[in-house]
C-alpha positions as CSV (number, residue, x, y, z in Angstrom):
1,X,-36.1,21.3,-24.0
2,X,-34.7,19.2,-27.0
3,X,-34.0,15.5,-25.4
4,X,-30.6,15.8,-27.8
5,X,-29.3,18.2,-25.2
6,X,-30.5,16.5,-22.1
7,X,-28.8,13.2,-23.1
8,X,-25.0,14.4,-22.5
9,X,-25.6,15.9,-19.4
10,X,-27.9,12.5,-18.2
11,X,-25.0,10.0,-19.5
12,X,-22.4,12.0,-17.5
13,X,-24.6,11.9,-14.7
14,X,-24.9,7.9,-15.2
15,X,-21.1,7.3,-15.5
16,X,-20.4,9.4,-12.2
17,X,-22.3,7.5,-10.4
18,X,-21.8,4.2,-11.6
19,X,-17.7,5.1,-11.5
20,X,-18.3,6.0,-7.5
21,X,-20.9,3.5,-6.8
22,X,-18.4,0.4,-6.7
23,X,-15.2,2.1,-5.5
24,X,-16.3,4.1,-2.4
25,X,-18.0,1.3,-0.2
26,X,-15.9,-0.2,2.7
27,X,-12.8,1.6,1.0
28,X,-10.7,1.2,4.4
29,X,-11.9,-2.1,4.7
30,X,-8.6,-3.6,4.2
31,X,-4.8,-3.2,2.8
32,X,-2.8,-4.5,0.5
33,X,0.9,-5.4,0.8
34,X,2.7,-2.4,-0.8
35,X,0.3,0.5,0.1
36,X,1.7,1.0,3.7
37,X,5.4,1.7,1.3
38,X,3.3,4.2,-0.5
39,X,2.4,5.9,2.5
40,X,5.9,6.2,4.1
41,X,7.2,7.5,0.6
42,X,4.4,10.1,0.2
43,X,4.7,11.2,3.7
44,X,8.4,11.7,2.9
45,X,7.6,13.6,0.0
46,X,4.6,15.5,1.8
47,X,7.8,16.5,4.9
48,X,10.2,17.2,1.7
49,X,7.8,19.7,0.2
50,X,7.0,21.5,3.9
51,X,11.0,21.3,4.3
52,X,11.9,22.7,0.5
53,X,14.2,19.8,0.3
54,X,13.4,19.4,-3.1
55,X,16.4,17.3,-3.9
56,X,14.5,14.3,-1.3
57,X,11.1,13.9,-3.5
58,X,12.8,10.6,-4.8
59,X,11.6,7.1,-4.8
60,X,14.1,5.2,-6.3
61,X,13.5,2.8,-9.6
62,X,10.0,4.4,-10.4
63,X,9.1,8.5,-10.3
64,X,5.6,7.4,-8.5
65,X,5.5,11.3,-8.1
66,X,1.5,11.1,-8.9
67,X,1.3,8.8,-6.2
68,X,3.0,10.6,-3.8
69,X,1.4,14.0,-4.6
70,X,-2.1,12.0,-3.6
71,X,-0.5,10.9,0.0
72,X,0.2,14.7,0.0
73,X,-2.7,15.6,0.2
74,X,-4.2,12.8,2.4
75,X,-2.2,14.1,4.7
76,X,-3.5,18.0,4.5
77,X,-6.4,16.8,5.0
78,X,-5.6,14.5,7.6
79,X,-2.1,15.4,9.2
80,X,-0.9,18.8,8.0
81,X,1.0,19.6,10.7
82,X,3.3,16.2,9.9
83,X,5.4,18.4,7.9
84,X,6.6,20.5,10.5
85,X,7.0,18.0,13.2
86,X,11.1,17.8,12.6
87,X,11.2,14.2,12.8
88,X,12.9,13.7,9.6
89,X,12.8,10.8,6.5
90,X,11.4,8.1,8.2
91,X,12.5,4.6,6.7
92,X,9.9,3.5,4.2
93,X,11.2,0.0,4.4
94,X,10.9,-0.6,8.3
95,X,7.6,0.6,9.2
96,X,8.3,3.5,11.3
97,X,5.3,5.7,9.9
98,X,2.9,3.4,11.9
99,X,4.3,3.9,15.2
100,X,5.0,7.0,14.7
101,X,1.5,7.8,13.8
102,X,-0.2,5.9,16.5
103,X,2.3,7.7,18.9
104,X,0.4,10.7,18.2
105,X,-3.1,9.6,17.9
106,X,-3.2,9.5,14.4
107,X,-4.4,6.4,12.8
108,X,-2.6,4.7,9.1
109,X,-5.6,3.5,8.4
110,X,-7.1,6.8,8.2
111,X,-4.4,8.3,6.1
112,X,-4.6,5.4,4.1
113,X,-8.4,5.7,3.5
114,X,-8.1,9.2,2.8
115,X,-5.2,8.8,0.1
116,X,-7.8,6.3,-1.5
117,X,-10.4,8.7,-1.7
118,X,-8.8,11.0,-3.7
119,X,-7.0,9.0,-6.0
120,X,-10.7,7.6,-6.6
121,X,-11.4,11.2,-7.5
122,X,-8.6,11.5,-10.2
123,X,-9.7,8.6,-11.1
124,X,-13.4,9.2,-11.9
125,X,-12.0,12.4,-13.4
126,X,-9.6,10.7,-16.2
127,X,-12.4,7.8,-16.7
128,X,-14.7,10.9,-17.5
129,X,-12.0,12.4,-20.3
130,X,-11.3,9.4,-21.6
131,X,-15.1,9.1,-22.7
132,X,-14.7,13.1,-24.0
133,X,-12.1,12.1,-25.8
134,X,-13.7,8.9,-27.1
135,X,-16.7,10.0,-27.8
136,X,-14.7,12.1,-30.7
137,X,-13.7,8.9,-32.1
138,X,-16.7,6.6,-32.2
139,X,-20.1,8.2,-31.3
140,X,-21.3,9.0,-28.0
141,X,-23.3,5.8,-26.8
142,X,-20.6,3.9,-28.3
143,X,-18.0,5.6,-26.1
144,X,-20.5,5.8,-23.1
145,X,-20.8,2.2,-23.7
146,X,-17.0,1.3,-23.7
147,X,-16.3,3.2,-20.6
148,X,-19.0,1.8,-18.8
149,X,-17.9,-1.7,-19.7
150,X,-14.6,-1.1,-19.1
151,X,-14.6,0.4,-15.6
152,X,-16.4,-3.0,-14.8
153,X,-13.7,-4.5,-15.2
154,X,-13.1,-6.9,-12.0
155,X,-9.0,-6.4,-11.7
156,X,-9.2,-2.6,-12.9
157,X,-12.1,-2.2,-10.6
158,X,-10.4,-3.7,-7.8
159,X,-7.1,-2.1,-8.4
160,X,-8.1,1.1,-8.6
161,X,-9.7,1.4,-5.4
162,X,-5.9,0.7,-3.6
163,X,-2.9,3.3,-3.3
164,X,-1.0,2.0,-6.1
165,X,0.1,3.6,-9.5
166,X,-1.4,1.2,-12.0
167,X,-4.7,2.7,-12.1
168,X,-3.4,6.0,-12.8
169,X,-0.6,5.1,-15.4
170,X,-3.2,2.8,-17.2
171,X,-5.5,6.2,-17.5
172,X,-3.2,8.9,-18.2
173,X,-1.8,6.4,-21.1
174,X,-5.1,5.7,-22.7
175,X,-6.0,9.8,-22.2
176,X,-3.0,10.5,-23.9
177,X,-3.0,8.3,-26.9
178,X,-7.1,9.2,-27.1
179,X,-6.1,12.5,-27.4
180,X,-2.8,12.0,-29.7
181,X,-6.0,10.1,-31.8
182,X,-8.5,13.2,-32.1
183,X,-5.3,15.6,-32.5
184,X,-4.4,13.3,-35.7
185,X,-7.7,12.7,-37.2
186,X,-9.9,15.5,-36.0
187,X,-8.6,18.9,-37.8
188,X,-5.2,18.6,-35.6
189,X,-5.8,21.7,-33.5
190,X,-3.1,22.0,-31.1
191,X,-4.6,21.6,-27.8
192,X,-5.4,18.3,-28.3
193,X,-1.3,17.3,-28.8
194,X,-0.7,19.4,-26.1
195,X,-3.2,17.2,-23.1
196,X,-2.2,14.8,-25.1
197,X,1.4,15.4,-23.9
198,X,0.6,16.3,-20.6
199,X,-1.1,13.1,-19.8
200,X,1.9,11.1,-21.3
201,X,3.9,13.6,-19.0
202,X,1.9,12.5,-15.9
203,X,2.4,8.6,-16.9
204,X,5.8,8.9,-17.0
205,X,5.4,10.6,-13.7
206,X,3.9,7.8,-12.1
207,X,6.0,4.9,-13.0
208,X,8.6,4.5,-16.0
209,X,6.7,1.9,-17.5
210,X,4.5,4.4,-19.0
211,X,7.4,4.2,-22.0
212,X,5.9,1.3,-23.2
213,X,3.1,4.5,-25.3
214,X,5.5,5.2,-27.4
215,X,4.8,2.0,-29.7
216,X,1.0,2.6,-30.1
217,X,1.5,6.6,-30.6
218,X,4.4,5.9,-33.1
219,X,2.3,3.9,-34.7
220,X,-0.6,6.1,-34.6
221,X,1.8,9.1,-36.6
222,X,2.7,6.2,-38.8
223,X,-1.1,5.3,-40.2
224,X,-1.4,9.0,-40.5
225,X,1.8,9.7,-42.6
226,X,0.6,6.9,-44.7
227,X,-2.7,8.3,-45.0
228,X,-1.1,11.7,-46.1
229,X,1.5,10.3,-48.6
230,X,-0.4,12.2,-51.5
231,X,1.1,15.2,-50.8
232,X,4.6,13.4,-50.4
233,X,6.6,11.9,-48.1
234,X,8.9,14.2,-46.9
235,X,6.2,17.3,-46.5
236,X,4.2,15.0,-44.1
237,X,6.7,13.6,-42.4
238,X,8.2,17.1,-41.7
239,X,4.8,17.8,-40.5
240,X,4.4,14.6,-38.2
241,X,8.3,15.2,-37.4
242,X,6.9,18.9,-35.8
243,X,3.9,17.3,-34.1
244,X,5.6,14.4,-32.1
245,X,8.5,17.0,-31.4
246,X,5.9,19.4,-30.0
247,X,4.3,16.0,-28.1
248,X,7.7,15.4,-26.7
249,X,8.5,18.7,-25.5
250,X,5.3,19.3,-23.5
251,X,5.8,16.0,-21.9
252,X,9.1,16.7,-20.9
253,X,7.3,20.3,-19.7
254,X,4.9,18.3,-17.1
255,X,7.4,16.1,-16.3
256,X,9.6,19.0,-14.8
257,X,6.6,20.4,-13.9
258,X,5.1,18.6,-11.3
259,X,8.5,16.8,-9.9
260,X,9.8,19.1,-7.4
261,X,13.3,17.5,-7.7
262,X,13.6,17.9,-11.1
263,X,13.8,21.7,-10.6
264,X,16.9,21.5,-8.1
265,X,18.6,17.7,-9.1
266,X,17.3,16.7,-12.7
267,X,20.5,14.4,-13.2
268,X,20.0,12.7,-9.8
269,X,16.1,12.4,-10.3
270,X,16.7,11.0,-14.2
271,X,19.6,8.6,-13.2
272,X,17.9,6.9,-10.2
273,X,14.6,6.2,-12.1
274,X,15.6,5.0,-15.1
275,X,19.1,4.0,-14.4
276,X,17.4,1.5,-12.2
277,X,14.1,1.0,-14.0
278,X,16.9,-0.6,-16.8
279,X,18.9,-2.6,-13.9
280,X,15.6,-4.2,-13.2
281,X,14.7,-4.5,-16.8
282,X,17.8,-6.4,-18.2
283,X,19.2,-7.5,-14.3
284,X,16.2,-8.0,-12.0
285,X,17.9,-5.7,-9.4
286,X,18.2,-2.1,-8.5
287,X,21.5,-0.3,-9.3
288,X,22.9,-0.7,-5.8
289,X,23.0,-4.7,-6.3
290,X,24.2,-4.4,-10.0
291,X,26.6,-1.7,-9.9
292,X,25.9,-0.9,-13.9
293,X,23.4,-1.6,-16.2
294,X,24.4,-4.7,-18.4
295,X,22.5,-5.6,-21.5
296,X,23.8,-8.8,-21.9
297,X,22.1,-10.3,-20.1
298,X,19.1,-10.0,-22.0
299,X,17.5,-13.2,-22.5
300,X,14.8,-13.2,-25.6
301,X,13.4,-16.8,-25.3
302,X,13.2,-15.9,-21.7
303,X,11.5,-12.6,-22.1
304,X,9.1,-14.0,-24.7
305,X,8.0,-17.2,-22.3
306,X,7.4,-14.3,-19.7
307,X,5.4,-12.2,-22.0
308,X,3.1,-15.9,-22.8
309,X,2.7,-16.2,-19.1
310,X,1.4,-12.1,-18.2
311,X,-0.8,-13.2,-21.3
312,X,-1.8,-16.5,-19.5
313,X,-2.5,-14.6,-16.2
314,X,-4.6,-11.6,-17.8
315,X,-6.7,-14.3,-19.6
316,X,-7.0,-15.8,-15.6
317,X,-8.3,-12.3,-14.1
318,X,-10.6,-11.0,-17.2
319,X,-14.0,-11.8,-18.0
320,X,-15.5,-14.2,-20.4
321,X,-17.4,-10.8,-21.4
322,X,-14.1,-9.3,-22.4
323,X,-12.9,-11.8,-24.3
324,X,-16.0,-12.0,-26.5
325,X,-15.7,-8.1,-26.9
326,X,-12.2,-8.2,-27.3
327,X,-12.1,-11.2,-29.7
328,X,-15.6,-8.9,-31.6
329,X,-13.2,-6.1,-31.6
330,X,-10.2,-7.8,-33.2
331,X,-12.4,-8.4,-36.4
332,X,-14.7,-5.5,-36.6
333,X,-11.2,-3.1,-38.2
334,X,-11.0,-5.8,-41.4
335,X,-14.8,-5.9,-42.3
336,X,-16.3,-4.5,-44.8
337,X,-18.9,-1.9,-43.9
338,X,-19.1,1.5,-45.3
339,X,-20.3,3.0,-41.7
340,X,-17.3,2.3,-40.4
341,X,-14.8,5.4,-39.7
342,X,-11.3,6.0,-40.2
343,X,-11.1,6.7,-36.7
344,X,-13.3,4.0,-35.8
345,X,-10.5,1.7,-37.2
346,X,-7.9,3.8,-35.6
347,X,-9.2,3.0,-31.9
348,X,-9.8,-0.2,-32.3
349,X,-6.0,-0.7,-33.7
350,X,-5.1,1.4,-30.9
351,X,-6.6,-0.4,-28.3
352,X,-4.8,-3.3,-29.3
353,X,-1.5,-2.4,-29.5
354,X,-1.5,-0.6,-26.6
355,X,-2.3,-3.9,-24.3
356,X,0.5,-5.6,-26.5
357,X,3.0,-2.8,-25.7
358,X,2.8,-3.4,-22.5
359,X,3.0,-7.3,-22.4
360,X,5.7,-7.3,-24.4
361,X,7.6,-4.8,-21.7
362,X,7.2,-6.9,-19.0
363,X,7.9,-9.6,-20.7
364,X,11.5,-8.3,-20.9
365,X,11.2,-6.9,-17.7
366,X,13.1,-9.7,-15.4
367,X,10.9,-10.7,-12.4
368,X,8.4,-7.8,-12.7
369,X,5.4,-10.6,-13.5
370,X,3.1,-9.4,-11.2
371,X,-0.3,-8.9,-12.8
372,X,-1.0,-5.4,-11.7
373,X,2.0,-4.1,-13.5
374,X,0.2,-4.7,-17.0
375,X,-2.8,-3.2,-16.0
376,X,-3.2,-0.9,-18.9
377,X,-3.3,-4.0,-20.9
378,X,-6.4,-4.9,-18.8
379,X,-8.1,-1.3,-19.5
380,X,-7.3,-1.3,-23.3
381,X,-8.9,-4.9,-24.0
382,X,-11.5,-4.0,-21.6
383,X,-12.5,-1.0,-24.1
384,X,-11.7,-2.8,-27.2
385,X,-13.9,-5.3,-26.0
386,X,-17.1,-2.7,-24.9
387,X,-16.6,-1.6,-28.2
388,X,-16.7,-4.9,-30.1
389,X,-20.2,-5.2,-28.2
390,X,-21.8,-1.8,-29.2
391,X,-20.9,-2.2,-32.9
392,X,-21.6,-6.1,-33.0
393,X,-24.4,-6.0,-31.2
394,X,-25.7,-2.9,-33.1
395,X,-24.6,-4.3,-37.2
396,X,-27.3,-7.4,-36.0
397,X,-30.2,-5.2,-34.8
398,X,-29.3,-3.2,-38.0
399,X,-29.4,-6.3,-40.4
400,X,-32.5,-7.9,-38.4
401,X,-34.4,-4.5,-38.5
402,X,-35.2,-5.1,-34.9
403,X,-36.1,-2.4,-32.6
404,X,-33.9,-0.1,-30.7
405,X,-35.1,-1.3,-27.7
406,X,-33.6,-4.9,-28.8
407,X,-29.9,-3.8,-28.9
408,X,-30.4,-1.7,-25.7
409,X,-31.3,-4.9,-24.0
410,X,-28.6,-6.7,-25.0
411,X,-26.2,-4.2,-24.4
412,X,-28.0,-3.7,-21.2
413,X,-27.4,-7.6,-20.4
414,X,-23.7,-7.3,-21.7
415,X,-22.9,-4.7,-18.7
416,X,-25.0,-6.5,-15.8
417,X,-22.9,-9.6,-16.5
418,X,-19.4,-7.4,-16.5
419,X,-21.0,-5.7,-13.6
420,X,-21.8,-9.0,-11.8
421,X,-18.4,-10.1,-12.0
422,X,-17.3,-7.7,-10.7
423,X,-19.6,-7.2,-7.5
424,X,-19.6,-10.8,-6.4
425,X,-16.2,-10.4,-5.5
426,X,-17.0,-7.6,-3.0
427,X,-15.0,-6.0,-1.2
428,X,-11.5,-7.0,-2.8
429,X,-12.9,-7.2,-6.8
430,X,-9.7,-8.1,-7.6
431,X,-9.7,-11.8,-6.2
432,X,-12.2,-12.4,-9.1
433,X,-11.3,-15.6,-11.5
434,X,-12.9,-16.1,-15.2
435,X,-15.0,-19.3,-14.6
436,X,-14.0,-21.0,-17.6
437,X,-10.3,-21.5,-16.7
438,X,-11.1,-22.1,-13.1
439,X,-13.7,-25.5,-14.3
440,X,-10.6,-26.3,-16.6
441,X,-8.1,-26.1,-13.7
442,X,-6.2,-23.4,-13.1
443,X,-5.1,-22.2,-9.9
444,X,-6.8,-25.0,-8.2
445,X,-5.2,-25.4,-5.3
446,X,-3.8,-21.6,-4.7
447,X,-4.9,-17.9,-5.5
448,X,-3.2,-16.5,-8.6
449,X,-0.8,-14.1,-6.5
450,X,-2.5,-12.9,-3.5
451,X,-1.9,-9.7,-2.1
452,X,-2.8,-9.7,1.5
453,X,-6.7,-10.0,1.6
454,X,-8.0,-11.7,4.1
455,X,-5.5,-11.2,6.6
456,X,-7.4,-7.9,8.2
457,X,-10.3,-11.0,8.6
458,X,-7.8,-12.7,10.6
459,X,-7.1,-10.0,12.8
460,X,-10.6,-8.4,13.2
461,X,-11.0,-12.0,14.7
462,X,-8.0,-11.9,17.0
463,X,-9.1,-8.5,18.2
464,X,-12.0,-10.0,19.5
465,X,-10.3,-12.1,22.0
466,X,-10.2,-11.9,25.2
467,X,-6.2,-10.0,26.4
468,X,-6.1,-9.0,22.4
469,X,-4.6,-5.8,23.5
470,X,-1.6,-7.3,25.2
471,X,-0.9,-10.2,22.7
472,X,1.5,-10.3,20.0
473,X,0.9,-11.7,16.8
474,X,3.5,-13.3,14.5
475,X,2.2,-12.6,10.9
476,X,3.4,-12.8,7.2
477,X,2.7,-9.8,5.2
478,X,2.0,-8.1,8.6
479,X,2.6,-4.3,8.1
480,X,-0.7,-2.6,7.3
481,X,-2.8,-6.0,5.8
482,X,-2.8,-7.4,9.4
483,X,-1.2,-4.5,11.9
484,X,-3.6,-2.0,10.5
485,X,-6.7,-4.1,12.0
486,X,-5.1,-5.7,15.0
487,X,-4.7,-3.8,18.5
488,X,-1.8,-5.9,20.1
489,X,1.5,-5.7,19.0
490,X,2.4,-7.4,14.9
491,X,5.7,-9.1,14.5
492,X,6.5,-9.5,10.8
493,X,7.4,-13.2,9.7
494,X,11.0,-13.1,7.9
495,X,11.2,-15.2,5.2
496,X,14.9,-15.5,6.0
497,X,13.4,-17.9,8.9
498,X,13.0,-20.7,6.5
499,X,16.8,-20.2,4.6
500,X,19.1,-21.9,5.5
501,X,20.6,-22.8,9.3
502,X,18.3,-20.1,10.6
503,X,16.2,-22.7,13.0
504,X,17.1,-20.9,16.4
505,X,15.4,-17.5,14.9
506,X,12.6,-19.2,13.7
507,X,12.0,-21.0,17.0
508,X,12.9,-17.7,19.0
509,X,10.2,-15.5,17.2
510,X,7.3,-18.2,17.2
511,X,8.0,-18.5,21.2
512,X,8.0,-15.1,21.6
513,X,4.6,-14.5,20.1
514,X,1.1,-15.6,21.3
515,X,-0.5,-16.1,17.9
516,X,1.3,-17.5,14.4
517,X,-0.7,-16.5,11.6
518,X,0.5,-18.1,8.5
519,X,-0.4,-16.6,4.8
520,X,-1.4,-20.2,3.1
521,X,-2.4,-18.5,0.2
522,X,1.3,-17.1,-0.6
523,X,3.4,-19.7,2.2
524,X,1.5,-23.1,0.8
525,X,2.5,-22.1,-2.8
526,X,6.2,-22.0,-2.1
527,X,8.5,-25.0,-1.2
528,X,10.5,-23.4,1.2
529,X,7.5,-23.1,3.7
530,X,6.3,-26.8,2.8
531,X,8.7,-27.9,6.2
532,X,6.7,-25.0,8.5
533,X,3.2,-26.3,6.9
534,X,4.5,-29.9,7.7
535,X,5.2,-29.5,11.0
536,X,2.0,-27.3,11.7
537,X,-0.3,-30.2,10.5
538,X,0.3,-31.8,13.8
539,X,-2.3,-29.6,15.0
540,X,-5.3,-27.5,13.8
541,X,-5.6,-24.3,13.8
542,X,-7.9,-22.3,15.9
543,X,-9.3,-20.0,13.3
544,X,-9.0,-20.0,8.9
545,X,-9.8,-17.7,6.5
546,X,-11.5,-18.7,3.4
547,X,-12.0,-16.6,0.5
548,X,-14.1,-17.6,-2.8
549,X,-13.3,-21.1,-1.7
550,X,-9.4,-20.8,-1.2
551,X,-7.9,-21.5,2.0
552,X,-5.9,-17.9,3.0
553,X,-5.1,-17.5,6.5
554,X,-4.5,-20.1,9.3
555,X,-4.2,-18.5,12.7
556,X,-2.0,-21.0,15.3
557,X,-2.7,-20.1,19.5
558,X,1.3,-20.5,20.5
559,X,1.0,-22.0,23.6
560,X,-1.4,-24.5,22.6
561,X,0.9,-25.7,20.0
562,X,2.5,-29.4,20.5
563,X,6.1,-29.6,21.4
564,X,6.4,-32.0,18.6
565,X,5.8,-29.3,15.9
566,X,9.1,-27.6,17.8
567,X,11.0,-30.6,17.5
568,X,10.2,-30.5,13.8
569,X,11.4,-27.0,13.3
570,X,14.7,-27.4,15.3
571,X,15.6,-30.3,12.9
């Protein structure tokens, strides 16, 4: 058989299982602060669905329907009777899933494990079109190559192993402007605009954010009316006119699609999500705290220092590998070489803006800084850079006449160190810091937002006490990162406790508990907590987490505590 046709099937073969390999070990190891939210929500959405209650498959600011459609199906594989049970909406805010699992012998861990699971799956799936689609672009290895390197990525490797929508958006948004890309450049056959509209569709259907494509596929028609201005202006841009219009339409298709309350409640569904997606945007609160949207308050110095910091932090959480790629990438559009593509400059150009786009959005997005909410930034530089490897490294075995088997090394080396990166932050990925910064200074003292690892360490440890059963356990961040590992009874730390003239409730809930288990990776970075830390360094703690050498959780015995650190608090 010719070895031509062996090599597609072989380098699908590789990516599956390097996409798997990382993401399925110890995958309900731990949790993470929002995905016990995501759980209530889906399992809402799962009861709305059995109900036909159409008009209830809402979140609120965000669609998150993609999200919720995997939590569906967690729970018919894990709890399909749920929907039948008659128990109602159960308040995604307060926690009642939990119980009312556990009441039943069903375990949120489980259902959390098995949501994971298959959002790997779609994952793996979209990671594998992506390369399809890329592959159309820039040759095969090439595209093999970026994917590989890309899904390496520490944070993206990380994050997409947790119940979130980041992962997703970030994928359906580089599928759909990689297909937008082939549709433009490759003979324009239809089908192309058409996924390509369908996996804008399913973006927008996981968070609103996803409008943020519109600058890099706006731009992408642009280069191409340019590129067609021979046969003048107005005849292409009718042309491109018909093509984004067709774009638009089957993403406003899917949308309605695969949204059950858009077929009964479209002006309800539309109003919630991006009525308050744009009271966060311009007024850092949903719609209920703002009453209207009010653009005024727009701030652009403001927005622009906030788009310099998500900068700051993605430089933190990537690789020194990326940044070489990326940085490789950035030049390789304006040389000179005759072997490069059209297309080839397209991508690159692409890539680029993309992770810009979405910057710049959350720049002006007040108070939505957290780092996972520009993860398609992450994935784009993460190809652009994998690129700027393949065709750097392959232009200098070119020139040097070397052997093929030179560049495959280096390649080869390339990967391991993205790879190594990545897998020396086991199980979280995520926690992973680029070792330059961290030997110039940054985030010395404190994790660059933390978000709950380490805290199922904590209580694996308490569970192994003796009377863990029958003790209760003060905890910050304590629904799912802590209560999902602990078999005694989690109170949740307020952070009320430390506002204001609230002394007595602070004092009440500490004595009420065996165990205090304070977060010092989130608590120790914030002032208001520097009075509770004070007064707790009277004593030591009988057990600390440490992560990748950070100091995380410290775990206080109640009744062993001096009255002296009461005295404190009461003051």
């Amino acid at each position: 058989m010719d070895r031509r046709r062996l090599l597609e099937p072989a380098l699908i073969l590789v990516l599956i299982i390097a996409l798997f390999a990382p993401r399925l070990p110890a995958i309900g190891s731990f949790s993470t602060l929002d995905e016990p939210y995501w759980l209530s929500m889906g399992a809402n959405f799962y009861y709305a669905l059995g109900q036909r209650e159409f008009e209830n498959t809402i979140y609120e600011y965000q669609p998150a329907v993609t999200t919720m459609w995997v939590v569906t199906l967690g729970m018919l594989f894990y709890y399909p009777e749920y929907r039948g049970l008659g128990q109602g909406y159960l308040e995604y805010e307060k926690g009642v899933l939990d119980p009312f699992l556990l009441d039943r012998g069903k375990d949120p861990l489980k259902l959390l494990e098995y949501s994971r699971l298959i959002q790997v799956f779609v994952i793996v799936i979209l990671f594998l079109l992506c390369y399809v689609l890329l592959k159309k672009l820039v040759s095969r290895t090439a595209a093999f190559f970026a994917v590989l390197f890309a899904s390496f990525d520490p944070f993206f490797l990380g994050q997409s192993r947790l119940l979130d929508h980041e992962a997703l958006l970030s994928l359906f948004v580089i599928a759909s402007l990689l297909s937008l890309a082939v549709y433009l450049s490759r003979g324009r056959k239809v089908i192309y605009l058409v996924l390509a509209g369908v996996m804008a569709g399913l973006a927008q259907l996981t968070k609103s954010s996803a409008l943020a494509l519109v600058l890099p596929a706006g731009l992408l028609f642009l280069i191409e009316l340019i590129r067609d201005r021979k046969e003048g202006y107005l005849r292409a841009a009718g042309r491109h006119l018909g093509g984004f219009s067709l774009w638009m339409m089957v993403i406003v298709i899917t949308y309605f699609v695969f949204w059950p309350g858009m077929w009964v409640a479209p002006g309800k569904m539309l109003y919630e999500v991006y009525g308050n997606a744009f009271s966060y945007a311009f007024q850092g609160a949903r719609l209920k705290v703002t009453g209207e949207v009010e653009t005024s308050q727009l701030n652009l110095n403001a927005n622009l220092g906030a788009a310099r910091a998500l900068t700051t932090i993605l430089l933190w959480r990537t690789t020194p590998w990326t940044w070489l790629g990326a940085i490789l990438g950035l030049i390789l559009p304006f040389a000179r070489d005759p072997r490069q593509t059209h297309q080839q400059r397209q991508v690159f150009i692409l890539l680029l803006v993309c992770a810009a786009a979405f910057i710049l959005l959350f720049g002006f997005a007040q108070g939505r800084d957290s780092p996972h909410y520009i993860l398609a930034s992450y994935l784009s530089l993460n190809l652009l850079g994998g690129l700027g490897w393949y065709e750097s490294i392959g232009r200098i075995a070119d020139r040097l006449q070397s052997l093929k088997l030179l560049q495959s090394v280096a390649l080869s080396l390339v990967v391991l160190a993205q790879v190594w990166s990545a897998v020396s932050y086991y199980p979280y990925y995520y926690t992973h810091r680029n070792p330059i910064l961290q030997r110039a200074g940054w985030y010395r003292d404190f994790p660059q937002f933390a978000y709950g690892e380490g805290l199922e360490l904590a209580a694996q440890h308490l569970a192994g006490l003796p009377g863990a059963r029958d003790s209760v356990a003060l905890v910050y961040y304590a629904r799912g990162c802590f209560s999902y590992f602990y078999p005694g009874t989690t109170t949740r730390f307020k952070p009320y406790y430390v506002d204001g003239d609230h002394q007595e409730d602070l004092l009440n809930s500490i004595r009420s508990a065996d165990y205090l288990v304070v977060y010092y990776a989130t608590q120790g970075a914030l002032e208001k907590y520097a009075k509770l830390l004070q007064a707790l360094s009277a004593t030591d703690p009988i057990h600390e987490v440490r992560l990748d050498g950070y100091k995380y959780v410290m775990v206080y015995q109640v009744d062993s505590l001096p009255e002296s650190v009461f005295e404190s608090l009461s003051r």
